[in-house]
Steps between C-alpha positions, in 0.01 A plus 500: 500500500244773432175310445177691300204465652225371229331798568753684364428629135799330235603754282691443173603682175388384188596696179368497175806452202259729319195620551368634172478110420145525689237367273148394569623196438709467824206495698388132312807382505795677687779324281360553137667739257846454666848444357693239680676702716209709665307131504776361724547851700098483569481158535780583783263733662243272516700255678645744730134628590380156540815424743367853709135355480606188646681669813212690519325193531671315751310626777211364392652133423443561148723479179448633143485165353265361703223748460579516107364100532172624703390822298186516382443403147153536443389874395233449774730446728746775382213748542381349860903570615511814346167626725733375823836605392328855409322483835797399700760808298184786574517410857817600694404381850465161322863538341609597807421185650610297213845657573474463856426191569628325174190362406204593309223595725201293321209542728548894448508448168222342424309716681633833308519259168102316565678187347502176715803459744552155314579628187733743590662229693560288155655779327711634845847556327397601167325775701773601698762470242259737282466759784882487566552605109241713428620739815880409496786599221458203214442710234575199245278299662180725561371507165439102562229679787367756306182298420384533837486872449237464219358238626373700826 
């Protein structure tokens, strides 16, 4: 049995049923505008991405569900994560580690970051799970992140 290291990058084809269907609007709300056909076909891809973001988070003893219950919901709190997350994505040696060692290196982080080791500590896997989808192939699920682009 050929086992992948977690290190090792999980690649998977996604395809658009049609691309001129781009609106603005898919950035607000990646299902809108959609007969019920391309619904189900994206709501597919989500699902599939998720099920890739989840083996991608195994190493870390984390799940997709679980973080989606500890994400920040306050815009303060949105904004502090996107500082780290931006911080952490800028930084390859700290990826690196992240990768490495299957954890997120928090000390480092704060330091590069200037926000408290604590806080990044309460918001651990929404962090990583960020990271991981920002830099990986989940191109249905990126525009959920694209807030901590502006927000930097």
């Amino acid at each position: 049995m050929d086992m992948k290291h977690y290190s090792d990058p999980i690649d998977v084809e996604f395809e658009e049923i049609n691309p001129q269907l781009h609106t603005d609007n898919d950035i607000d709300d990646p299902l809108a505008d959609r007969s019920g056909s391309e619904r189900l076909h994206k709501s597919n891809n989500i699902l599939r991405q998720i099920d890739c973001l989840n083996m991608e988070l195994s190493p870390f003893s984390l799940t997709f569900w679980d973080i989606s219950q500890t994400s920040p919901r306050k815009k303060k709190d949105r904004i502090t994560c996107a500082k780290i997350i931006n911080a952490l994505i800028n930084d390859q040696g700290l990826m690196g580690v992240m990768f490495q060692k299957g954890y997120l290196p928090i000390r480092l982080l704060s330091r590069n970051s200037g926000i408290s080791t604590r806080y990044i500590e309460a918001f651990e896997g929404y962090i990583v799970m960020a990271s991981l989808v920002i830099t990986g192939n989940y191109p249905d699920l990126q525009p959920y992140f694209d807030y901590i682009y502006e927000e930097a």
